[in-house]
LUMTI-577295 format. One record per residue (C-alpha): residue number from 1; residue in three letters; chain; x negated, y, z. Coordinates in nm, 2 decimals. Each point is the difference from the previous one (the first is absolute). Layout:
N
<site num="NUM" residu="Ala" chaine="A" east="X" north="Y" up="Z"/>
...
This chain:
200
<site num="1" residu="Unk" chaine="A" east="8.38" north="-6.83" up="0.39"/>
<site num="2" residu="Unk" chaine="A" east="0.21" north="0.08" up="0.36"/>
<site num="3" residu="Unk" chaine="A" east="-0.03" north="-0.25" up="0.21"/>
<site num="4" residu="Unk" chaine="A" east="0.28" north="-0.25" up="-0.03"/>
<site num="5" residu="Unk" chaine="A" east="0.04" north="-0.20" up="0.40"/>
<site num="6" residu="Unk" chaine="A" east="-0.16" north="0.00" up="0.33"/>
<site num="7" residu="Unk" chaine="A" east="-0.10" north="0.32" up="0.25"/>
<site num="8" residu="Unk" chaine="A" east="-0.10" north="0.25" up="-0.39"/>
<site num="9" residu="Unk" chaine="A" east="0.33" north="-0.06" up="-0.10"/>
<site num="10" residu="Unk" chaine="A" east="0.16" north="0.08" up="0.32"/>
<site num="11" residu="Unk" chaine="A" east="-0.21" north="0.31" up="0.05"/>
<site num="12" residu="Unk" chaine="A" east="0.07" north="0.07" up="-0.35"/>
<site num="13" residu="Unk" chaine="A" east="0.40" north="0.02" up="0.06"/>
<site num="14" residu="Unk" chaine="A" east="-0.03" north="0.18" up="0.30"/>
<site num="15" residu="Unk" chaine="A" east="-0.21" north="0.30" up="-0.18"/>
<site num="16" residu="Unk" chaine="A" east="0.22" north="-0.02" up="-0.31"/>
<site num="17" residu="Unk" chaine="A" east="0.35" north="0.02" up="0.24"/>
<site num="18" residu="Unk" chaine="A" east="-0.17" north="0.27" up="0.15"/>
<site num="19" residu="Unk" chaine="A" east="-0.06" north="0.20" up="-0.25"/>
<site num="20" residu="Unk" chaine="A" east="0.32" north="-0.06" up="-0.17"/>
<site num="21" residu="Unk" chaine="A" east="0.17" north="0.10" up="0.30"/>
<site num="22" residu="Unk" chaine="A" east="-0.10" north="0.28" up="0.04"/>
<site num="23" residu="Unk" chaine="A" east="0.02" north="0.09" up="-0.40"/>
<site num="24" residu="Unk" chaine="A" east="0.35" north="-0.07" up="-0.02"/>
<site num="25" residu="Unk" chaine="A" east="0.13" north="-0.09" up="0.32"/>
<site num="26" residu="Unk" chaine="A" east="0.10" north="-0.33" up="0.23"/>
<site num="27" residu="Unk" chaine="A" east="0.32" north="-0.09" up="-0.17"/>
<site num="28" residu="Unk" chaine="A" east="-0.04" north="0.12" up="-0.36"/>
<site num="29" residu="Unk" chaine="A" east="-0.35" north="-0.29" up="-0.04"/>
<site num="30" residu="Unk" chaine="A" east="0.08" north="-0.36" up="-0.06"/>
<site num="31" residu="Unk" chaine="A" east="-0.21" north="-0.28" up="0.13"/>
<site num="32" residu="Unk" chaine="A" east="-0.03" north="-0.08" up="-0.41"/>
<site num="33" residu="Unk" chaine="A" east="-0.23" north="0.37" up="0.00"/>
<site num="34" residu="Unk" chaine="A" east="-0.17" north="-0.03" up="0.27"/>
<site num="35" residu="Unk" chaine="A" east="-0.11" north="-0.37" up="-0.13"/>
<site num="36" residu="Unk" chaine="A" east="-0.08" north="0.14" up="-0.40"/>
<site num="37" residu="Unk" chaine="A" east="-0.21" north="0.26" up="0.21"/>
<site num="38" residu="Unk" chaine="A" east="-0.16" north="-0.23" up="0.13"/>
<site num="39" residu="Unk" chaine="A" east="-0.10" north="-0.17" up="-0.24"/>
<site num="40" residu="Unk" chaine="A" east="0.18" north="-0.35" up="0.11"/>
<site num="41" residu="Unk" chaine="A" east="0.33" north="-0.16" up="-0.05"/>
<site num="42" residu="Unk" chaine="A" east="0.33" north="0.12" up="0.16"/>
<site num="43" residu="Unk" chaine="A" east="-0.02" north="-0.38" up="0.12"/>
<site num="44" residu="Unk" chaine="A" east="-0.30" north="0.03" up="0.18"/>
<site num="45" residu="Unk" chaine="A" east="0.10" north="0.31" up="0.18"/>
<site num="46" residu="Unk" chaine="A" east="0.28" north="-0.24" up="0.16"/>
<site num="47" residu="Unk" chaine="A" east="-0.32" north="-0.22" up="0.08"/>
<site num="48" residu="Unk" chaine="A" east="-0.17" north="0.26" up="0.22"/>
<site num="49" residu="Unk" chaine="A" east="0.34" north="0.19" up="0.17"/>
<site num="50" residu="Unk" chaine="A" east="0.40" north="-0.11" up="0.03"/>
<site num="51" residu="Unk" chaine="A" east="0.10" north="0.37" up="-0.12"/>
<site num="52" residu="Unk" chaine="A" east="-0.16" north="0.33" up="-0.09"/>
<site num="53" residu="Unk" chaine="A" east="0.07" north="0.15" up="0.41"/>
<site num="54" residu="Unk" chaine="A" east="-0.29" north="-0.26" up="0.12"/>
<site num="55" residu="Unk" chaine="A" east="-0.22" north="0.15" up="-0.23"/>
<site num="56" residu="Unk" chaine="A" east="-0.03" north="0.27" up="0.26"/>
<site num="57" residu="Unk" chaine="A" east="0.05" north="-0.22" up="0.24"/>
<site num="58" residu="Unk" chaine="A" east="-0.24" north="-0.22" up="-0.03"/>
<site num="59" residu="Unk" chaine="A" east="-0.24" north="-0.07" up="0.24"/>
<site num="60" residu="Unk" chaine="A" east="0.23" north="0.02" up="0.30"/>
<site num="61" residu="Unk" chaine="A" east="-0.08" north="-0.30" up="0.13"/>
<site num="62" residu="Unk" chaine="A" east="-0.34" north="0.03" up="0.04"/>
<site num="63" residu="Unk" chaine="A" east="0.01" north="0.32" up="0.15"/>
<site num="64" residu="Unk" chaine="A" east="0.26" north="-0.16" up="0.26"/>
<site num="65" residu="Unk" chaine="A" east="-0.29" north="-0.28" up="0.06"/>
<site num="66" residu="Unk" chaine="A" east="-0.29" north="0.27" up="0.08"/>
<site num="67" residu="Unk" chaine="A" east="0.19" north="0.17" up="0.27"/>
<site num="68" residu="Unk" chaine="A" east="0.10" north="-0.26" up="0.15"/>
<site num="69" residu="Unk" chaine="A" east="-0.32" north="-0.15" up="0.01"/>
<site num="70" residu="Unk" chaine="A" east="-0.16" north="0.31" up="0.08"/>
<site num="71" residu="Unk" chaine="A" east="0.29" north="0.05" up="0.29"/>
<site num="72" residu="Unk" chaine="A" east="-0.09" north="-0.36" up="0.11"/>
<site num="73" residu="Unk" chaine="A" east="-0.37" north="0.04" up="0.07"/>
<site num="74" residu="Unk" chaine="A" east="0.01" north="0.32" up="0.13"/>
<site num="75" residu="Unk" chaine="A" east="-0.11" north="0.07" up="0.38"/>
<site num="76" residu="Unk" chaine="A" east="0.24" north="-0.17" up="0.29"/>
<site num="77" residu="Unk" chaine="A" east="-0.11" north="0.31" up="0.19"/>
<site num="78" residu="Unk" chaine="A" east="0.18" north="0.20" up="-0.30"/>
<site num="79" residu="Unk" chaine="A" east="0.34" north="0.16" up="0.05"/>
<site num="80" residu="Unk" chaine="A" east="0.28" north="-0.09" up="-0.30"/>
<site num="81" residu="Unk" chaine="A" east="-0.02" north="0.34" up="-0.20"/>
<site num="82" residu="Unk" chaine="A" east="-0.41" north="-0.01" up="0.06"/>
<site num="83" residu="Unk" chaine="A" east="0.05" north="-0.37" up="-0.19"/>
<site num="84" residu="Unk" chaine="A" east="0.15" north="0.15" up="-0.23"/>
<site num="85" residu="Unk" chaine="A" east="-0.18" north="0.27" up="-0.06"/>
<site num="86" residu="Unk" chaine="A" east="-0.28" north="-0.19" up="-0.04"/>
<site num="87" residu="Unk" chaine="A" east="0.14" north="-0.25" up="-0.28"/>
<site num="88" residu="Unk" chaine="A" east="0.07" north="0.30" up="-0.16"/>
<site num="89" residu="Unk" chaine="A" east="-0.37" north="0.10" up="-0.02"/>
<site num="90" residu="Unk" chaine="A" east="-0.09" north="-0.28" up="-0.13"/>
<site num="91" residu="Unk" chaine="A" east="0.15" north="-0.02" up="-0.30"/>
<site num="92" residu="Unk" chaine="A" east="-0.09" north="0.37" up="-0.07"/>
<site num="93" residu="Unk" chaine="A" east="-0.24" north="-0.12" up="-0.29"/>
<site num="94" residu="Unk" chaine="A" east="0.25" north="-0.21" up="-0.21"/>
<site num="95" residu="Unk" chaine="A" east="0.21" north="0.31" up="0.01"/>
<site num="96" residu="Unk" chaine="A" east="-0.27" north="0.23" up="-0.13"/>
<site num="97" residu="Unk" chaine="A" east="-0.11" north="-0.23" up="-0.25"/>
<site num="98" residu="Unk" chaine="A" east="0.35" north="-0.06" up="-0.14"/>
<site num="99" residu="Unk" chaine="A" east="0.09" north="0.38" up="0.01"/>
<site num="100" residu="Unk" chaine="A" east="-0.02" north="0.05" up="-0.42"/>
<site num="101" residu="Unk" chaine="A" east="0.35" north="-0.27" up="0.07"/>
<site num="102" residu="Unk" chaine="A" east="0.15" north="0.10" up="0.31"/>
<site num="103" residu="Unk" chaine="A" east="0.05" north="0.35" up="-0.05"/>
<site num="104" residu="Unk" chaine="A" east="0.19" north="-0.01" up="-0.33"/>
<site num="105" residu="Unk" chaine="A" east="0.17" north="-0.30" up="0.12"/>
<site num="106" residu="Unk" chaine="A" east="0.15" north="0.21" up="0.30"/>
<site num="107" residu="Unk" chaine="A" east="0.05" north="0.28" up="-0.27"/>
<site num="108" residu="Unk" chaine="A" east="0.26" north="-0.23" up="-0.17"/>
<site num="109" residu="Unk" chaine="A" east="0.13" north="-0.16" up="0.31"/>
<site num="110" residu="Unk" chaine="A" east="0.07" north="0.38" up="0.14"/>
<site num="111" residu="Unk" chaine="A" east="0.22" north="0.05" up="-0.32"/>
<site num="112" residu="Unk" chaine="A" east="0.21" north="-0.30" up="-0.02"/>
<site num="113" residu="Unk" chaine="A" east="0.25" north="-0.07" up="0.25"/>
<site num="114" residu="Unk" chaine="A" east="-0.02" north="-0.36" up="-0.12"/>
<site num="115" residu="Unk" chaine="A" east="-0.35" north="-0.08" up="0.12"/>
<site num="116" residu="Unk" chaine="A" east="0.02" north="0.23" up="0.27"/>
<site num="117" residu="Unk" chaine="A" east="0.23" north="-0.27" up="0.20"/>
<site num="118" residu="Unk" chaine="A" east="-0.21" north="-0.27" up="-0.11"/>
<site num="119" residu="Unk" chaine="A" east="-0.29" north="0.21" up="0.13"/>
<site num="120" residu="Unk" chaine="A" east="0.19" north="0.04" up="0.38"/>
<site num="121" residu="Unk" chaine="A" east="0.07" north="-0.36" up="0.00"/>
<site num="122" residu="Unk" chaine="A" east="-0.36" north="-0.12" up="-0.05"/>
<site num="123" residu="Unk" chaine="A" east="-0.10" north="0.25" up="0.25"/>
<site num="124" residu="Unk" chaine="A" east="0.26" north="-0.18" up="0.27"/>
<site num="125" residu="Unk" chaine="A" east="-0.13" north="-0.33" up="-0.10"/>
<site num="126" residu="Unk" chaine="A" east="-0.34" north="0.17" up="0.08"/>
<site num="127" residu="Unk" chaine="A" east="0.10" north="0.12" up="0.32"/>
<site num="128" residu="Unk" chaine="A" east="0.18" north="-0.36" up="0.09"/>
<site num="129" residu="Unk" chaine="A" east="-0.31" north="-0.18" up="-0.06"/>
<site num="130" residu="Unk" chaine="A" east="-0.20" north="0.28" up="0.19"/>
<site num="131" residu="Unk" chaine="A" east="0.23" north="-0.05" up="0.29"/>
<site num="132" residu="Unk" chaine="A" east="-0.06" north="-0.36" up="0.05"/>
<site num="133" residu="Unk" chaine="A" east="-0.37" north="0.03" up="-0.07"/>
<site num="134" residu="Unk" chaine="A" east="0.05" north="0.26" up="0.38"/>
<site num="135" residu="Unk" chaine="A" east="0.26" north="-0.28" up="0.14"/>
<site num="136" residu="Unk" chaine="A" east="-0.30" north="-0.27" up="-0.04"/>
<site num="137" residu="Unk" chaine="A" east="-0.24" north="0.19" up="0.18"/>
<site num="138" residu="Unk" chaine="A" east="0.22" north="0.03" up="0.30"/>
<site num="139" residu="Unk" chaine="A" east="0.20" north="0.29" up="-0.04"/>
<site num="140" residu="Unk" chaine="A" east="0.38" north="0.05" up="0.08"/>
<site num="141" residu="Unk" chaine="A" east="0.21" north="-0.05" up="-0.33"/>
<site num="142" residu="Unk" chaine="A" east="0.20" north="0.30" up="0.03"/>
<site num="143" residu="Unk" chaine="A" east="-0.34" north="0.22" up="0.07"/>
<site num="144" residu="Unk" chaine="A" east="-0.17" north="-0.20" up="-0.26"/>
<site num="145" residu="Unk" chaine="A" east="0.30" north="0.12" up="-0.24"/>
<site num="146" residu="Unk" chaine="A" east="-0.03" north="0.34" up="0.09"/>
<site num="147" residu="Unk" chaine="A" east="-0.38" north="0.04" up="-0.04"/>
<site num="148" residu="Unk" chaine="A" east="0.05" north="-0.21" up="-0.32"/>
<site num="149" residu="Unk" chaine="A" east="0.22" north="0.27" up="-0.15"/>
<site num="150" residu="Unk" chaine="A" east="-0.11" north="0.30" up="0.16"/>
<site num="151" residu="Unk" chaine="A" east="-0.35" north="-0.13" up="-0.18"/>
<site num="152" residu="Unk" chaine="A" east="0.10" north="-0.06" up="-0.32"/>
<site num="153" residu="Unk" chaine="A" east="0.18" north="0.35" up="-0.02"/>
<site num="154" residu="Unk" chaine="A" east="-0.34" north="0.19" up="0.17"/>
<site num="155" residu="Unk" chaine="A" east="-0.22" north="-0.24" up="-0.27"/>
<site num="156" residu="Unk" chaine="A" east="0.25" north="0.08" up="-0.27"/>
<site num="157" residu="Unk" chaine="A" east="0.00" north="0.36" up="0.06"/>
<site num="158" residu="Unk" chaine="A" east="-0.40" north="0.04" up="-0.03"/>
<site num="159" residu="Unk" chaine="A" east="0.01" north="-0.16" up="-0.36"/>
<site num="160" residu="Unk" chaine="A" east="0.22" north="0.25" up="-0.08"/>
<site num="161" residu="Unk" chaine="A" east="-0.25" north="0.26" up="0.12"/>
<site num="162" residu="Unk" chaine="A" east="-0.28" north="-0.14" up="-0.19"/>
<site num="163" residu="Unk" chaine="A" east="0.20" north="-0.02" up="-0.31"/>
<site num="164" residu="Unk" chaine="A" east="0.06" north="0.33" up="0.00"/>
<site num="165" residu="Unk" chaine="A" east="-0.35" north="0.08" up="0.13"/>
<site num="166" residu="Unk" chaine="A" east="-0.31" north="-0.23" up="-0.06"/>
<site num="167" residu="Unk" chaine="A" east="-0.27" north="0.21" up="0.17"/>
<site num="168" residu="Unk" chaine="A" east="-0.15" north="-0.23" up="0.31"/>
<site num="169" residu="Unk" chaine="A" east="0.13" north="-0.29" up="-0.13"/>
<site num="170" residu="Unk" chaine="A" east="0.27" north="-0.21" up="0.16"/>
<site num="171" residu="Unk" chaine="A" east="-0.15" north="-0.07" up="0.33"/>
<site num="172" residu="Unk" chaine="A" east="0.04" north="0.41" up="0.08"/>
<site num="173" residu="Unk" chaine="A" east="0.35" north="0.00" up="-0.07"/>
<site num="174" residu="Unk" chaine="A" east="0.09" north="-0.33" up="0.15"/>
<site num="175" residu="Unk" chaine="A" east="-0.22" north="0.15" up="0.31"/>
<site num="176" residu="Unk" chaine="A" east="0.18" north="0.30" up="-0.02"/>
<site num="177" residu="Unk" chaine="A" east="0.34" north="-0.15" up="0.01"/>
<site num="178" residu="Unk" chaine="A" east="-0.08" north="-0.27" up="0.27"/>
<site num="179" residu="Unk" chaine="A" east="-0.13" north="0.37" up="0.20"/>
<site num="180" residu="Unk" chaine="A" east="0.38" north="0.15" up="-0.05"/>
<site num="181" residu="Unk" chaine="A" east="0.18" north="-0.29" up="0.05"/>
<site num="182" residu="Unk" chaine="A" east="-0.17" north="0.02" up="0.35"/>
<site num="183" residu="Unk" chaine="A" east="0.06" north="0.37" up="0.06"/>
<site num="184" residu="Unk" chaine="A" east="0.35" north="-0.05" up="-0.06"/>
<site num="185" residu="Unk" chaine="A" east="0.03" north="-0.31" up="0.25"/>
<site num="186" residu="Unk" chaine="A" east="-0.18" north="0.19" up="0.30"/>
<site num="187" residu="Unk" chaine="A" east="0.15" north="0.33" up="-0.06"/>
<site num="188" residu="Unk" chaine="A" east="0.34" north="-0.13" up="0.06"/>
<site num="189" residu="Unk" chaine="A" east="0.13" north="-0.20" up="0.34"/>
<site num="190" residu="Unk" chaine="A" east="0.40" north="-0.11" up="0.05"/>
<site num="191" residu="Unk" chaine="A" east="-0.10" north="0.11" up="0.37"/>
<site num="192" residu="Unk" chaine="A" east="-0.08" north="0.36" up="-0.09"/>
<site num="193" residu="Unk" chaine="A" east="0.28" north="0.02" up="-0.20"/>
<site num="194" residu="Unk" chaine="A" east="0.19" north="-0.09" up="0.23"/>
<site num="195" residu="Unk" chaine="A" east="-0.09" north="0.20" up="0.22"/>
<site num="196" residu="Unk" chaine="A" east="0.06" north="0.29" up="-0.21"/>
<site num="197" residu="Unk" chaine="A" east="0.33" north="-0.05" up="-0.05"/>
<site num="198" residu="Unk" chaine="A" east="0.07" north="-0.05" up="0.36"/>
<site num="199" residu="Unk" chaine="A" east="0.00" north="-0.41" up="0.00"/>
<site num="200" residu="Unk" chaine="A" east="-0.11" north="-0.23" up="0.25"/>
């Protein structure tokens, strides 16, 4: 027998949503499924998640809590995006682990329109929190807010590369992207441009 409350159950709904997302799509599966799959009651679905969007969007909050807290211990002598950088690192193992989950769940997420605003306002609330996690280490709010979100997109963009190719693990793609991100910032300067076009 499934099952039937705690952390199986949840686990349990999240695999079976899941799968039936990506059987027959988002908005064609019913919590009521996604619950018989599971082998538990449509009532305690509505136990473990307010709707069937936070079953992919679960976990949110505890990923906000280990950047933070990784953002917050880091080295004073570290610069904002080297913070970052660094929080980002270490939660490179929960990600690999939960790989089998994440990359179906961005699979769905990529194909409904639905989820994929829910998706880009998690990933501002991210980005908030990330921001005052810089603020309370001394750094200017509107710098802190630009590393914050300039971070987020760089982080964001090396999942994306890993999704689409696993080979060196996270770390090399997050490395890699961190390694463009700062090509891209020291190959441009607003004084060279200006001077190019004849500005002082």
């Amino acid at each position: 027998m499934m099952p039937r409350s705690g952390e199986p159950a949840r686990r349990r709904l999240q695999q079976a949503a899941i799968e039936l997302f990506c059987e027959r799509g988002y908005d064609q599966t019913t919590t009521a499924e996604i619950a018989t799959r599971a082998g538990v009651t449509e009532r305690t679905f509505f136990r473990h998640f307010p709707d069937k969007r936070e079953v992919l969007f679960d976990g949110q909050g505890k990923l906000r809590e280990m950047l933070t807290g990784a953002v917050a211990k880091a080295p004073a002598t570290l610069k904002p995006l080297e913070a970052l950088y660094r929080a980002f690192r270490s939660f490179e193992q929960p990600l690999e682990d939960n790989r089998p989950f994440s990359l179906p769940r961005q699979q769905v997420i990529d194909r409904t329109p639905a989820l994929q605003e829910r998706e880009l306002t998690k990933v501002a609330a991210l980005a908030e929190a990330l921001a005052l996690a810089l603020r309370q280490r001394g750094v200017d709010e509107r710098l802190a807010a630009l590393a914050a979100q300039t971070g987020m997109a760089t982080f964001r963009y090396a999942v994306a590369s890993w999704f689409a190719d696993p080979t060196g693990g996270l770390g090399t793609h997050l490395d890699r992207a961190f390694d463009e991100l700062d090509g891209l910032a020291s190959s441009f300067s607003t004084r060279q441009e200006r001077r190019g076009q004849g500005i002082r």
